[in-house]
C-alpha positions in Angstrom: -16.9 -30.4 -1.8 -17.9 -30.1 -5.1 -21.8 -31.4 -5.6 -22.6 -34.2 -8.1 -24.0 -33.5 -11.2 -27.5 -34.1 -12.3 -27.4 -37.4 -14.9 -26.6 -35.4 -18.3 -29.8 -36.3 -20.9 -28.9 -38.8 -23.6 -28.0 -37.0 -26.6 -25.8 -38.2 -29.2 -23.4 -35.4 -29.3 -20.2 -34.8 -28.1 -19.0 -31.6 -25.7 -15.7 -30.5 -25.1 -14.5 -27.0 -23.3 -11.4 -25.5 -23.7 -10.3 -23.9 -20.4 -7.2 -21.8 -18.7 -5.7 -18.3 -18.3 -5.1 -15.6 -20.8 -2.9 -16.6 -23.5 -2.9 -20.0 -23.3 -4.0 -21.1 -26.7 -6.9 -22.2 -26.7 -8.4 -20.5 -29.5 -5.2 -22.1 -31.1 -6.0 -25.9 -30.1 -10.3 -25.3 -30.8 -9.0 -24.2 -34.2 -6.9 -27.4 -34.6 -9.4 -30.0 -33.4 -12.2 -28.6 -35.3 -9.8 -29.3 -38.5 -9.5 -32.4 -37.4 -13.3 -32.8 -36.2 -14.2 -32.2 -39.7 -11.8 -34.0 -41.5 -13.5 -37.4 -39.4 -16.8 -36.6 -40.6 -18.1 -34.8 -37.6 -19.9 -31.8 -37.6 -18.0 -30.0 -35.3 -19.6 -26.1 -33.5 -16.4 -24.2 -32.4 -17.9 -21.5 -30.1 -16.7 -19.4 -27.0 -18.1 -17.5 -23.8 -18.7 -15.0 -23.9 -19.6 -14.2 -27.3 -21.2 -17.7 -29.2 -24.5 -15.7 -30.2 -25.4 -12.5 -31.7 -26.6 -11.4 -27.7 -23.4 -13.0 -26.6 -21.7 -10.8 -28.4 -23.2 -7.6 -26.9 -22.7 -8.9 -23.3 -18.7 -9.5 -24.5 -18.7 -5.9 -25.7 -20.0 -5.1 -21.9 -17.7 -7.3 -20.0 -14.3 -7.2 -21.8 -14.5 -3.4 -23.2 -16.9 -1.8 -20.6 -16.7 -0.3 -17.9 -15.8 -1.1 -15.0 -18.3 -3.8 -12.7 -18.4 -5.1 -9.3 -17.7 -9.0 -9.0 -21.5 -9.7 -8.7 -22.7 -8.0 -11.4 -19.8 -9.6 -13.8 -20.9 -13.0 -12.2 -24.8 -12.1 -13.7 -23.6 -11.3 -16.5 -21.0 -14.4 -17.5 -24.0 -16.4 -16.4 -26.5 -14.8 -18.5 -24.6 -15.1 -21.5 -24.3 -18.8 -20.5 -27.8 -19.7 -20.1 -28.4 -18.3 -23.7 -25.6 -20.0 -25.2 -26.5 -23.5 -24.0 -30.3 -22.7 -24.9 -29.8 -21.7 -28.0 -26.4 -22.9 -29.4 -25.1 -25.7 -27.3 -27.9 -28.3 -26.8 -29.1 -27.9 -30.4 -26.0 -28.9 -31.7 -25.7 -32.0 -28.9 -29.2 -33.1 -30.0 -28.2 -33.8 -33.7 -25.3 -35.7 -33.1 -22.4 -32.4 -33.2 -19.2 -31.9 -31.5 -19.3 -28.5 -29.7 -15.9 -27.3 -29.0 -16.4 -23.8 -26.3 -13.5 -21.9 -25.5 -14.4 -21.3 -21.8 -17.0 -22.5 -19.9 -18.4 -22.7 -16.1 -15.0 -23.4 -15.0 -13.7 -20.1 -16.1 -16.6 -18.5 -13.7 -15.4 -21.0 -11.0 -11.7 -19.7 -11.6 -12.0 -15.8 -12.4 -15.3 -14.9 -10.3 -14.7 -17.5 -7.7 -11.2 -18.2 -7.0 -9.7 -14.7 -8.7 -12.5 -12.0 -7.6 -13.5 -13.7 -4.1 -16.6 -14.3 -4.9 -18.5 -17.8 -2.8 -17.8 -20.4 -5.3 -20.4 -22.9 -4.5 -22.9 -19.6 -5.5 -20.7 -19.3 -8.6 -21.5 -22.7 -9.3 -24.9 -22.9 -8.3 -26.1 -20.3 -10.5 -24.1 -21.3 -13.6 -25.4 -25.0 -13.1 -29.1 -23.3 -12.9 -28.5 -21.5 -16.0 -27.4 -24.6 -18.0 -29.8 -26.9 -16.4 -26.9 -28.6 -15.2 -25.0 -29.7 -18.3 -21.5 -30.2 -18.0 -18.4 -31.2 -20.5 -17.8 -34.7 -21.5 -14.0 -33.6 -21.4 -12.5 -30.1 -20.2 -9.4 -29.5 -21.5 -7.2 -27.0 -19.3 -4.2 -25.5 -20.9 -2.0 -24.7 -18.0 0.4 -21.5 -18.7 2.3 -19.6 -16.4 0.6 -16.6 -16.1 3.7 -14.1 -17.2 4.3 -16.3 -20.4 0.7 -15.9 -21.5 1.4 -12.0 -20.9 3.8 -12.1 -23.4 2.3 -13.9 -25.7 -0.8 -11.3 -26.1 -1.4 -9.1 -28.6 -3.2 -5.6 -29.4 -4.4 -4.0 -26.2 -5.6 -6.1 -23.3 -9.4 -6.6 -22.4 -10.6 -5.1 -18.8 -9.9 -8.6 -17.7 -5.8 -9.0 -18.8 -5.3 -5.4 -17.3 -5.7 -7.3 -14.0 -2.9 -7.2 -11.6 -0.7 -10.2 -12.0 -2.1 -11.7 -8.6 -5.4 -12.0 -10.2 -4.1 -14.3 -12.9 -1.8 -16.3 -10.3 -4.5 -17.1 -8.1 -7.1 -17.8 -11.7 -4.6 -20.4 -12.4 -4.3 -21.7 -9.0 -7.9 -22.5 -9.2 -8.0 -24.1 -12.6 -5.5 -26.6 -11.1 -7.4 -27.4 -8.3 -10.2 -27.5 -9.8 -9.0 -30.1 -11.9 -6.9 -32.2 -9.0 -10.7 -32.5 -7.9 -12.6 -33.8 -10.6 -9.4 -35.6 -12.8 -11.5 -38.0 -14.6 -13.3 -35.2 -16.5 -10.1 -32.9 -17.2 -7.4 -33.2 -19.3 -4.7 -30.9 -17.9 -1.5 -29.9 -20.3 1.2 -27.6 -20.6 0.5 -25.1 -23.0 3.7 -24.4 -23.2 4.5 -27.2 -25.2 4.6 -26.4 -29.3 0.9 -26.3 -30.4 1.4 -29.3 -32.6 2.4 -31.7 -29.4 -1.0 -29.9 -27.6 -3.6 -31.2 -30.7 -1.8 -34.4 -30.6 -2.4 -35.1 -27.1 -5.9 -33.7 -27.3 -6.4 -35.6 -30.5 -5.8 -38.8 -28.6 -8.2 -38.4 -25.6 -11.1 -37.1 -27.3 -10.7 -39.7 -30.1 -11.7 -42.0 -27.5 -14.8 -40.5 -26.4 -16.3 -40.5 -30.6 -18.7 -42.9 -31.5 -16.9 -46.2 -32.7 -14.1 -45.3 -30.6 -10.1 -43.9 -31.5 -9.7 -42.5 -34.4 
């Protein structure tokens, strides 16, 4: 059962994560609906996990080109790189007013660590909650991909994480889906295999409900 989150602190911003397996497109669709972000007026703050601040992008280095780590210390580490991102990046941005746009976010912890390296997920969660002080996305946005097509669509050579057996990326998407089926008033779930412009259209028209004055 997945515990209830702590009432989120008024703030004026808006935050949205972009979620789902290798491949998928997200840094496709963040692209896109910054564009469009900006072109509304709103500041929007595209950033990703790991790898948003100067020390997130050390710990990226560590986790996607180093060597190899057992699931607890890669759970430490995802989570470290987390706390300073929200510190530092995320909740700055949310107190004056901006859209923050992450490419990954707890979830992927929940789906990689948890569901994918057998780690206890309500731990998983636990200590990413802790290191955010409990904030969680006004909207996720899972891009669902068979795991083979987002093989194919990769490119240059793959990070310690797409090396993984094609189990591992089965069961990370198995958990993304569940993990949505339990909590479907706060996901958006899509097909990313659908042509990129039909994915920012029907991102486009759930988040513009969620901006201040309403769609857009």
């Amino acid at each position: 059962m997945i515990p209830p989150a702590l009432p989120r602190p008024a703030v004026p911003g808006l935050f949205l994560a972009l979620e789902g397996g290798d491949g998928a497109g997200k840094t496709t669709q963040a692209a896109l609906l910054g564009a469009w972000l900006t072109a509304l007026g709103c500041e929007a703050v595209l950033t990703r996990e790991p790898g948003g601040t100067a020390l997130g992008r050390v710990l990226r280095e560590a986790l996607l080109h180093g060597e190899d780590l057992d699931p607890r210390t890669e759970a430490l580490l995802f989570a470290t790189d987390r706390a300073h991102h929200v510190h530092s990046l995320v909740r700055p941005a949310l107190e004056r007013g901006a859209v923050v746009v992450t490419d990954r976010y707890i979830d992927s912890s929940l789906a990689y660590q948890g569901g994918a390296r057998g780690l206890d997920e309500a731990e998983v969660r636990g200590l990413s909650r802790w290191a955010t002080g409990d904030l969680l996305p006004d909207l996720t946005i899972l891009l669902d991909l068979d795991p083979a097509v987002g093989a194919r669509r990769r490119e240059g050579a793959p990070d310690r994480m797409e090396r993984e057996a094609d189990a591992f990326h089965v069961r990370v998407r198995e958990r993304f889906r569940a993990l949505a089926a339990a909590e479907p008033d706060r996901y958006l779930v899509l097909d990313a295999a659908r042509a990129p412009e039909e994915l920012h259209a029907a991102i486009r028209e759930r988040v513009s409900v969620l901006l201040p004055g309403g769609p857009a």
